[in-house]
N, C-alpha and C positions, 0 to 999 in steps of 0.2 A: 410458491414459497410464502412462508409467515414473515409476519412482522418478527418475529424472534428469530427466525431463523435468517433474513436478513439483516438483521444487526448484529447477530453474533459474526455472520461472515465480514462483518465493516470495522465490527473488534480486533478479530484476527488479522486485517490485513493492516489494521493500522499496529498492531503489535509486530507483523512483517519488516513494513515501512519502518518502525522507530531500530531493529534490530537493524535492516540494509543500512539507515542512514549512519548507523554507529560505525559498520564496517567500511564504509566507504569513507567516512571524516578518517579511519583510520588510513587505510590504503591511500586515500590522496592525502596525509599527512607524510607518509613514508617515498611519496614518490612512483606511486602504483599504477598500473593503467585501471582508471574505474568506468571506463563505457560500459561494461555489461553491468555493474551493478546502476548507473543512472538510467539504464533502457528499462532494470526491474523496477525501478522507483517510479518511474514514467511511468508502466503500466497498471501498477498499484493503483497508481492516482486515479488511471482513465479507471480501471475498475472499481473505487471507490464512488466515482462519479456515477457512475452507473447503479450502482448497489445504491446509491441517498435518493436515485428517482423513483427507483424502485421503491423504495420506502415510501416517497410524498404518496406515488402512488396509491400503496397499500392502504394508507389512511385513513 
């Protein structure tokens, strides 16, 4: 995988992340059960971690 095409995939997932986190401020506003969305936010993250080594990596 490229450098671009690793950062594109670190874009997207943080464009994931900011959309999960909106719906879950909503749902845990309303009183909602949000485990499945903090388990997706959880693995965004480990994947994000993973996708920025990849990068130093590539470098």
């Amino acid at each position: 995988m490229t450098k671009d095409e690793i950062q594109a995939q670190i874009d997207q997932l943080k464009m994931d992340y900011i959309r999960i986190q909106g719906d879950l401020d909503k749902l845990e506003a309303n009183g909602g059960n949000v485990t499945m969305l903090e388990k997706s936010l959880n693995r965004i993250e480990d994947e994000l971690a993973e996708l920025r080594q990849q990068l130093e990596r590539a470098q």
